[in-house]
PATOR-290771 format. One line per field, with one value per residue: residue in three letters; residue number from 1; x, y, z of N, C-alpha, C in turn. Coordinates in nm, 3 decimals, always signed. Last residue first. Layout:
<nodes>
zase = ala | ...
nulo = NUM | ...
nX = X | ...
nY = Y | ...
nZ = Z | ...
caX = X | ...
caY = Y | ...
caZ = Z | ...
cX = X | ...
cY = Y | ...
cZ = Z | ...
</nodes>
This chain:
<nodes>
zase = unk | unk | unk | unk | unk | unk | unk | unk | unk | unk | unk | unk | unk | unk | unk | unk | unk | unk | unk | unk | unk | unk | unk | unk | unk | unk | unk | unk | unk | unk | unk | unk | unk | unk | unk | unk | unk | unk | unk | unk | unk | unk | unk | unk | unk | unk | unk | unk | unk | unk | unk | unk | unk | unk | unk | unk | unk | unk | unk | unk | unk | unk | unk | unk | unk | unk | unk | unk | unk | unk | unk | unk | unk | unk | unk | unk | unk | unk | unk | unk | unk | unk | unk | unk | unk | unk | unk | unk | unk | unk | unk | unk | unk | unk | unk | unk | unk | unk | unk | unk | unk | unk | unk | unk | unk | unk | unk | unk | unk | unk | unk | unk | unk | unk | unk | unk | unk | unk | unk | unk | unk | unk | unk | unk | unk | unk | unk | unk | unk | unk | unk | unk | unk | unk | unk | unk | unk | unk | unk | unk | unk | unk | unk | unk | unk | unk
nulo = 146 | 145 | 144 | 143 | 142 | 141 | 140 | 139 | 138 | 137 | 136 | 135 | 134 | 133 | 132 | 131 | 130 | 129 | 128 | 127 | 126 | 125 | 124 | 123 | 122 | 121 | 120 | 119 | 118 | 117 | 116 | 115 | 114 | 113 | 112 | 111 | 110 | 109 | 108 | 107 | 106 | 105 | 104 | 103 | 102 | 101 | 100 | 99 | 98 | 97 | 96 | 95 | 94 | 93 | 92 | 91 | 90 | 89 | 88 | 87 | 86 | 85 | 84 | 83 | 82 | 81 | 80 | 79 | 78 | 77 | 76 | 75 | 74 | 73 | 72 | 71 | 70 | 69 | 68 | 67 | 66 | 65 | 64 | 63 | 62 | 61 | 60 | 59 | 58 | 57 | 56 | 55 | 54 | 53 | 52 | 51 | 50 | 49 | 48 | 47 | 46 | 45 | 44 | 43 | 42 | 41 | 40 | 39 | 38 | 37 | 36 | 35 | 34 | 33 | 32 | 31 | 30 | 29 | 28 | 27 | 26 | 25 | 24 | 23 | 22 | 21 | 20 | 19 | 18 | 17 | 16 | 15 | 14 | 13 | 12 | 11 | 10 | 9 | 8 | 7 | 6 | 5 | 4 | 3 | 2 | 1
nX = +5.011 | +4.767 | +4.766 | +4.705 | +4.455 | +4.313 | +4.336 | +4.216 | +3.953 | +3.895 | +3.897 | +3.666 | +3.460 | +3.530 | +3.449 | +3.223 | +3.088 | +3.186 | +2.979 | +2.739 | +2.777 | +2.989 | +3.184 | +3.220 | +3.508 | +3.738 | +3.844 | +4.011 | +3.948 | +3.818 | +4.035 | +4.208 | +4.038 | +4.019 | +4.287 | +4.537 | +4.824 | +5.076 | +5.395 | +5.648 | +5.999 | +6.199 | +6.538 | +6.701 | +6.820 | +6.713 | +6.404 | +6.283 | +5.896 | +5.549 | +5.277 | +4.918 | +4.684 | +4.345 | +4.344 | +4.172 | +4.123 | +3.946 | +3.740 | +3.599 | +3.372 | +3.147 | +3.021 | +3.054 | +2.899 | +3.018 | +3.237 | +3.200 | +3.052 | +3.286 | +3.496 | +3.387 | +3.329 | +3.594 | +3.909 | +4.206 | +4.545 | +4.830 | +5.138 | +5.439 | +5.761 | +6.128 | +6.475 | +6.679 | +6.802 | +6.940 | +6.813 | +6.842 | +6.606 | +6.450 | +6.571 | +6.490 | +6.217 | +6.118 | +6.265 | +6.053 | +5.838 | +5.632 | +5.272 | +4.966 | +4.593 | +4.419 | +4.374 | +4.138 | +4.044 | +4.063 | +4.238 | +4.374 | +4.480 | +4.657 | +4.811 | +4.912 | +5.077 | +5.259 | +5.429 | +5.488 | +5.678 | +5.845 | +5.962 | +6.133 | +6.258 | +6.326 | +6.233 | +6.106 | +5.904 | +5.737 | +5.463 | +5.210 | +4.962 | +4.714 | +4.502 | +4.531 | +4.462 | +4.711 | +4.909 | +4.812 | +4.880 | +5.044 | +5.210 | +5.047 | +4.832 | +4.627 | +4.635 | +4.924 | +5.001 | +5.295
nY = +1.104 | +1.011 | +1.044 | +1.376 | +1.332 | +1.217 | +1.404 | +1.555 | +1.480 | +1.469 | +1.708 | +1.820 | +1.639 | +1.705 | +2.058 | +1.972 | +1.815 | +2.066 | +2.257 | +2.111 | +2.107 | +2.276 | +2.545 | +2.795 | +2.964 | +3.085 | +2.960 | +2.844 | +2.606 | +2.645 | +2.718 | +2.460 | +2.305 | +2.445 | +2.426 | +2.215 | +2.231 | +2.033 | +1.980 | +1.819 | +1.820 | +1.677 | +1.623 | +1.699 | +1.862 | +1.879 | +1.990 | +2.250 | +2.216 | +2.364 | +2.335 | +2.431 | +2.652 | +2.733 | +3.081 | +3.186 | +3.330 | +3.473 | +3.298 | +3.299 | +3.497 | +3.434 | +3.307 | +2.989 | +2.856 | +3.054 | +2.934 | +2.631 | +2.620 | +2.758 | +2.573 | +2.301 | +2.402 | +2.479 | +2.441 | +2.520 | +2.617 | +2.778 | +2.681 | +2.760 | +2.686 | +2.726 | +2.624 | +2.869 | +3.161 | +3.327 | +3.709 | +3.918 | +4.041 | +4.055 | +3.744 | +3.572 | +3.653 | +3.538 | +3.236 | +3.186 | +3.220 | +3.168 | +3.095 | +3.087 | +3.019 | +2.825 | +2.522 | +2.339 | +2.000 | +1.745 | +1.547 | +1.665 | +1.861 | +1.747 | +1.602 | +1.853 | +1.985 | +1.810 | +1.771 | +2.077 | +2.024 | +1.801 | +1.961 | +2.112 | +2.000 | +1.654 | +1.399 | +1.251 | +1.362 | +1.333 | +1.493 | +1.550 | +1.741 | +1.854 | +1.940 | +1.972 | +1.784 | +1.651 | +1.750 | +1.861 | +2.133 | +2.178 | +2.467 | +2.628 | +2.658 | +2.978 | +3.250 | +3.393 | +3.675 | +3.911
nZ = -0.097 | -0.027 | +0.230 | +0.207 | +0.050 | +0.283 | +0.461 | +0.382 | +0.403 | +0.629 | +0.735 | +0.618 | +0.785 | +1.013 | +1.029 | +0.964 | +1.202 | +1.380 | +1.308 | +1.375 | +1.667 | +1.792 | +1.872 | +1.620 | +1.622 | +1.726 | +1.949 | +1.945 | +1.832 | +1.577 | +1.455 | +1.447 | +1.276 | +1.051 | +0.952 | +1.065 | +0.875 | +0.693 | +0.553 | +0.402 | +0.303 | +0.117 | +0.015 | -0.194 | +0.033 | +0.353 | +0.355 | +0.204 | +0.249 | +0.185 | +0.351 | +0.287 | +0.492 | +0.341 | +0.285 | +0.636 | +0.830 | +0.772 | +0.708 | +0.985 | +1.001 | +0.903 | +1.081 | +1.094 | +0.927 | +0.634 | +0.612 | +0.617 | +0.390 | +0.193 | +0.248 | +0.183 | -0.104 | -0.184 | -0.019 | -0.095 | +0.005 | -0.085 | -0.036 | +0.001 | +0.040 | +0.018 | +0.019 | +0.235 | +0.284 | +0.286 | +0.302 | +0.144 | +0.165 | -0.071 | -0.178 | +0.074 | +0.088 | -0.172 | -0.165 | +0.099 | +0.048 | -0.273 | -0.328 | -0.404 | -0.416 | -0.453 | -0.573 | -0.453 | -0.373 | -0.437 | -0.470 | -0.673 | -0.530 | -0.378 | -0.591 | -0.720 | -0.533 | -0.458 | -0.690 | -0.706 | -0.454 | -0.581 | -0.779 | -0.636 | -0.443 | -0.534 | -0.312 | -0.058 | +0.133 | +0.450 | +0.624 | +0.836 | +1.003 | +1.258 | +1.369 | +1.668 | +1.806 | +1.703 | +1.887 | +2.165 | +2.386 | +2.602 | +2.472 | +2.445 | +2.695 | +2.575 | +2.582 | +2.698 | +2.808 | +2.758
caX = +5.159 | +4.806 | +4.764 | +4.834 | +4.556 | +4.331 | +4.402 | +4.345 | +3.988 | +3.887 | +4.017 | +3.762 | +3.462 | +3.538 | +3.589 | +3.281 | +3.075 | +3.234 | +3.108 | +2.763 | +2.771 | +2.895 | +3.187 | +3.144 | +3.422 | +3.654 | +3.627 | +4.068 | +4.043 | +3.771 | +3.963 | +4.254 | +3.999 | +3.894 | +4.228 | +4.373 | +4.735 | +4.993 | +5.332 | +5.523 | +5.860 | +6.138 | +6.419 | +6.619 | +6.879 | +6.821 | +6.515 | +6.368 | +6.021 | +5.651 | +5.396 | +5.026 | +4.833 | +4.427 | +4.313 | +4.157 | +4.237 | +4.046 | +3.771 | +3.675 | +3.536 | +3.218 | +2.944 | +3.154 | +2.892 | +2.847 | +3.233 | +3.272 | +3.002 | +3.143 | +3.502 | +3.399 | +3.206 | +3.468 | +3.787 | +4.072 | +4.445 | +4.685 | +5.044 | +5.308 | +5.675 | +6.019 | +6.326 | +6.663 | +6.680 | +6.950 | +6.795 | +6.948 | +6.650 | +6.430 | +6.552 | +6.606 | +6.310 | +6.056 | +6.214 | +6.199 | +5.867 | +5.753 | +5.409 | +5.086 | +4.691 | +4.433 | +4.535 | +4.190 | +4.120 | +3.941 | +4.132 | +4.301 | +4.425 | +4.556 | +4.766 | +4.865 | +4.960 | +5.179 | +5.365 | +5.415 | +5.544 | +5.775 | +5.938 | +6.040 | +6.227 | +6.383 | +6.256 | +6.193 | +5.909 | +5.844 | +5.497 | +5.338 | +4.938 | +4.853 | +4.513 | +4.498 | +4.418 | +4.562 | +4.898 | +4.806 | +4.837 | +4.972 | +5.305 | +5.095 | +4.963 | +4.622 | +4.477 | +4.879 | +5.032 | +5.161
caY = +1.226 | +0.989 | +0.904 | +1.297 | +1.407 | +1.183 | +1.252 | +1.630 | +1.509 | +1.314 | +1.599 | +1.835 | +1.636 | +1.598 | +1.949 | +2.078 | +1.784 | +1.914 | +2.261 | +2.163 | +1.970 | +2.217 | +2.413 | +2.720 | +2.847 | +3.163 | +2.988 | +2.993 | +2.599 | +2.632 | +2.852 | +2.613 | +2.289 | +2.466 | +2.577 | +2.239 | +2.211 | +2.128 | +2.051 | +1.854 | +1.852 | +1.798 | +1.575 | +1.598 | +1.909 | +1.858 | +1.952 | +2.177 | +2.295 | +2.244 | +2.418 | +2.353 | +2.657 | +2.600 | +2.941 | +3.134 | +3.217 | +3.523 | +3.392 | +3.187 | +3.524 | +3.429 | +3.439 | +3.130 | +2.850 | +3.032 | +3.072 | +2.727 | +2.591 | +2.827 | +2.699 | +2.338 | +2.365 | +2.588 | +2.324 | +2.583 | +2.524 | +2.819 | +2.637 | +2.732 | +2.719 | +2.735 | +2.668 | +2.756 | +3.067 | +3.280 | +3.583 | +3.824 | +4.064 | +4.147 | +3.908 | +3.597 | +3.681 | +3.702 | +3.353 | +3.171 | +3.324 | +3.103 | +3.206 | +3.004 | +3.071 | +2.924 | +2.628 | +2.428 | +2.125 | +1.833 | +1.542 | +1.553 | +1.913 | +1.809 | +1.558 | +1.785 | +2.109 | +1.832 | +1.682 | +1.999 | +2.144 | +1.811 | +1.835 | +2.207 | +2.072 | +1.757 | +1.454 | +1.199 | +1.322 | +1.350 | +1.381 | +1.568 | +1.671 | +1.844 | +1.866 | +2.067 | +1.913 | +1.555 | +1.805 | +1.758 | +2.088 | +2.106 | +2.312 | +2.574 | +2.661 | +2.841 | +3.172 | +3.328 | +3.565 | +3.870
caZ = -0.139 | -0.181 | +0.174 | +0.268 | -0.020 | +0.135 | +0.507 | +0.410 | +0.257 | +0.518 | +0.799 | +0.564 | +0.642 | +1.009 | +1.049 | +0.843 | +1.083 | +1.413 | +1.262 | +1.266 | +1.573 | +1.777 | +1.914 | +1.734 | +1.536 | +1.609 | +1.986 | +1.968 | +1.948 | +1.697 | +1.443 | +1.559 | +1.442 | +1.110 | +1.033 | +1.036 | +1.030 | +0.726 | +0.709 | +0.365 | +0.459 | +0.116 | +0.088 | -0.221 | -0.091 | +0.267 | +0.471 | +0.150 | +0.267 | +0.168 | +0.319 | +0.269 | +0.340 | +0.437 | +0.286 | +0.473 | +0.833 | +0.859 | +0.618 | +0.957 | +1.024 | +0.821 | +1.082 | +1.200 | +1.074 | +0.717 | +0.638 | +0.722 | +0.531 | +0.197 | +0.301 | +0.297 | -0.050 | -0.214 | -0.066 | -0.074 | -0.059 | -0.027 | -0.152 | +0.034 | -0.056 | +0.133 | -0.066 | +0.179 | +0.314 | +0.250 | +0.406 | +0.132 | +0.263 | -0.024 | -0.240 | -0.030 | +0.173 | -0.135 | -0.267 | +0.099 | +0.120 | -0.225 | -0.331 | -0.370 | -0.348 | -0.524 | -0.461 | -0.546 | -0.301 | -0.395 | -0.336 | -0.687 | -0.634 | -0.351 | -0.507 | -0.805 | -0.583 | -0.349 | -0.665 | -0.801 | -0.487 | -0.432 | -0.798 | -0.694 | -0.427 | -0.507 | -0.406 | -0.138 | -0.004 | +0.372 | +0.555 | +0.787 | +0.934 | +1.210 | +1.303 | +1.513 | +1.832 | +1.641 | +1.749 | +2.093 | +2.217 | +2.591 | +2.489 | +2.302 | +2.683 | +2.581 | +2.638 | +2.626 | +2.871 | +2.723
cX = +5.249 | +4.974 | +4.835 | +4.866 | +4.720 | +4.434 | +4.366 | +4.387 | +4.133 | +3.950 | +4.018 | +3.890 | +3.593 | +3.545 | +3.649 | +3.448 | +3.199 | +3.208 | +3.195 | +2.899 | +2.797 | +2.900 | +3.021 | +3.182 | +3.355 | +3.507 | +3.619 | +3.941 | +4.054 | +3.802 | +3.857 | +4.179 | +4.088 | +3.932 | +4.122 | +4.308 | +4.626 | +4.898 | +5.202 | +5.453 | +5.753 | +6.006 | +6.379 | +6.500 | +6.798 | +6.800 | +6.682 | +6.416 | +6.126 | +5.794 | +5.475 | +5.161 | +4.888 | +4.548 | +4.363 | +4.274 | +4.272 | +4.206 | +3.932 | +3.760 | +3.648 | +3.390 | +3.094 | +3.112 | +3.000 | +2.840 | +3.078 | +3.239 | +3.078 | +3.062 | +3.354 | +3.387 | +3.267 | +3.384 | +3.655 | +3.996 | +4.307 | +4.597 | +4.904 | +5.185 | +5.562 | +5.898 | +6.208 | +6.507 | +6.643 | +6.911 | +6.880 | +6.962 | +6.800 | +6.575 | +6.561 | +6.650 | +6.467 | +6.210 | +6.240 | +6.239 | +6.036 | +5.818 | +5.526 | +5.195 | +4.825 | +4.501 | +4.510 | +4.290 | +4.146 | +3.906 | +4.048 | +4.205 | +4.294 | +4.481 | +4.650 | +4.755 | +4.877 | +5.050 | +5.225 | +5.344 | +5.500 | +5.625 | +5.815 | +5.953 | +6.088 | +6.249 | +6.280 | +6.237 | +6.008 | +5.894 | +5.633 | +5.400 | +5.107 | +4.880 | +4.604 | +4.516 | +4.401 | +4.455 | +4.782 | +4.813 | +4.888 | +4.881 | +5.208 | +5.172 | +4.983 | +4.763 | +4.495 | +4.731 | +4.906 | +5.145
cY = +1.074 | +1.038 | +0.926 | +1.128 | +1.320 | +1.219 | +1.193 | +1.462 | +1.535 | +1.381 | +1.493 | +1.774 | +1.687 | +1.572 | +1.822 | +2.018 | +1.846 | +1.832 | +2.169 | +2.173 | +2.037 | +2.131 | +2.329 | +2.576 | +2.787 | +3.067 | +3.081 | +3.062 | +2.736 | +2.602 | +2.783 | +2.707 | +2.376 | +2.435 | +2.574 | +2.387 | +2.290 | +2.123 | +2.071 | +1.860 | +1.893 | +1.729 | +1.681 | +1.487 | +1.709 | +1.868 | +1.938 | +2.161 | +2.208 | +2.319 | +2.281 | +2.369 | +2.465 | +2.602 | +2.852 | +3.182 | +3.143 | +3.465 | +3.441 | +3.222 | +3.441 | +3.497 | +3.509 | +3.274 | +2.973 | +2.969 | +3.091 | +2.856 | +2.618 | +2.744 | +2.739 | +2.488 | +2.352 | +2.552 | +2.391 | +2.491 | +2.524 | +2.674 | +2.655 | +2.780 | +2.713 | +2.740 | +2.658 | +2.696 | +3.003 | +3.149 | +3.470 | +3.739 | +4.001 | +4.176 | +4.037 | +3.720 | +3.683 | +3.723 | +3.491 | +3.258 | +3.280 | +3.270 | +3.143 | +3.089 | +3.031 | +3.059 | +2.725 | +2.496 | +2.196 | +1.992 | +1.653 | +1.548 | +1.805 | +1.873 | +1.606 | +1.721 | +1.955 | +1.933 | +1.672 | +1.900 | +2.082 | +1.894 | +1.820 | +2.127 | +2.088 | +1.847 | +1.570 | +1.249 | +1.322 | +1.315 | +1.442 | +1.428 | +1.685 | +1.671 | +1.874 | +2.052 | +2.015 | +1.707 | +1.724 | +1.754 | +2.015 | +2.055 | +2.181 | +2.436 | +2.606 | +2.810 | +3.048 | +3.274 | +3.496 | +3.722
cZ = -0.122 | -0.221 | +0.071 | +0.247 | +0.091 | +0.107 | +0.376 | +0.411 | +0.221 | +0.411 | +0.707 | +0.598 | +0.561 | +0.822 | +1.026 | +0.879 | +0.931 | +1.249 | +1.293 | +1.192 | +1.391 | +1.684 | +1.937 | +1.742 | +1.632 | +1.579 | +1.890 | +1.987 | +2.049 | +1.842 | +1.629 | +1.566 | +1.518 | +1.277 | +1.043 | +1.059 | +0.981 | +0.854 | +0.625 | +0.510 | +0.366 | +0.281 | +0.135 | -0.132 | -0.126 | +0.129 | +0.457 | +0.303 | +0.260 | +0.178 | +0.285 | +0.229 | +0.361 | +0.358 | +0.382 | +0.419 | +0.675 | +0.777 | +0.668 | +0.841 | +1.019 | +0.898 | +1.017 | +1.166 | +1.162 | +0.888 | +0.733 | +0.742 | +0.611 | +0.348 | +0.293 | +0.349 | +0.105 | -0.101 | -0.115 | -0.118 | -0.028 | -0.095 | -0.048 | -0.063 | +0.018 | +0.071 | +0.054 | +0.114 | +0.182 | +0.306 | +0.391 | +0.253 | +0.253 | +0.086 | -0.160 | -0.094 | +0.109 | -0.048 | -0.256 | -0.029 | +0.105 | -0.115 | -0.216 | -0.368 | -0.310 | -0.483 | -0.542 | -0.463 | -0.470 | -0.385 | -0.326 | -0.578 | -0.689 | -0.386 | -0.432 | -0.721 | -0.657 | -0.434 | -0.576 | -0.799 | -0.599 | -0.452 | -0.676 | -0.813 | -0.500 | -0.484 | -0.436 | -0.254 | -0.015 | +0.274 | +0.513 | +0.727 | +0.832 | +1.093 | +1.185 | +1.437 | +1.724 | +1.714 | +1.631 | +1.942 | +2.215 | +2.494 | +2.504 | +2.339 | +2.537 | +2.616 | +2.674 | +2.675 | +2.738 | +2.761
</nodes>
């Protein structure tokens, strides 16, 4: 299968990639990151540990892995509305956090308004340039504050 886009020429400001590294244990980290983006705006109303699931199911032994669904109401509801709601797809925005070593944790996330409009789920207009721009302030809050 040959891809629409090369993944190697993404600019990761393309999707608005977004990483930091905390200084603390694990399950200290997720707390810190649900709090933070909780403050900026965001509800997680969506969270479950795959490292966890995989462990169990599969005796993966995969090291902590968490993601935290984060949901802005008033972005998603103007998202859903400029993409004739298939933006929904991609819902929520996860924030993952993952153990690098044993008291340093990865905080990842990437924009699912600007891959929905990378991939033409999301019109390329002013409307949704606005929904992007509004929720990049709010992600670059929460990442200030971690």
């Amino acid at each position: 299968m040959t891809l629409p886009i090369d993944p190697s020429q993404i600019d990761p400001d393309d999707i608005g990639e977004a990483q930091t590294t905390l200084e603390m244990d694990h399950d200290e980290a997720v707390e810190h990151v649900r709090e933070v983006f909780t403050d900026a705006g965001f509800g997680i109303p969506v969270e479950f540990s795959p490292s966890a699931m995989l462990n169990e199911k599969i005796d993966a032994g995969r090291d902590p892995y968490y993601v935290l669904g984060a949901c802005n109401p008033e972005m998603a509801d103007r998202a859903l509305d400029a993409t004739d709601n298939e933006l929904g797809a991609l819902m929520p925005c996860n924030v993952v956090v993952w153990e690098e070593e044993p008291g340093k944790q990865r905080v990842y996330h990437v924009s699912i308004m600007r891959i929905a409009r990378l991939l033409g789920m999301a019109p390329d207009d002013e409307e949704m340039a606005d929904i992007v721009a509004d929720t990049g302030e709010l992600v670059d809050e929460a990442f200030e504050n971690l």
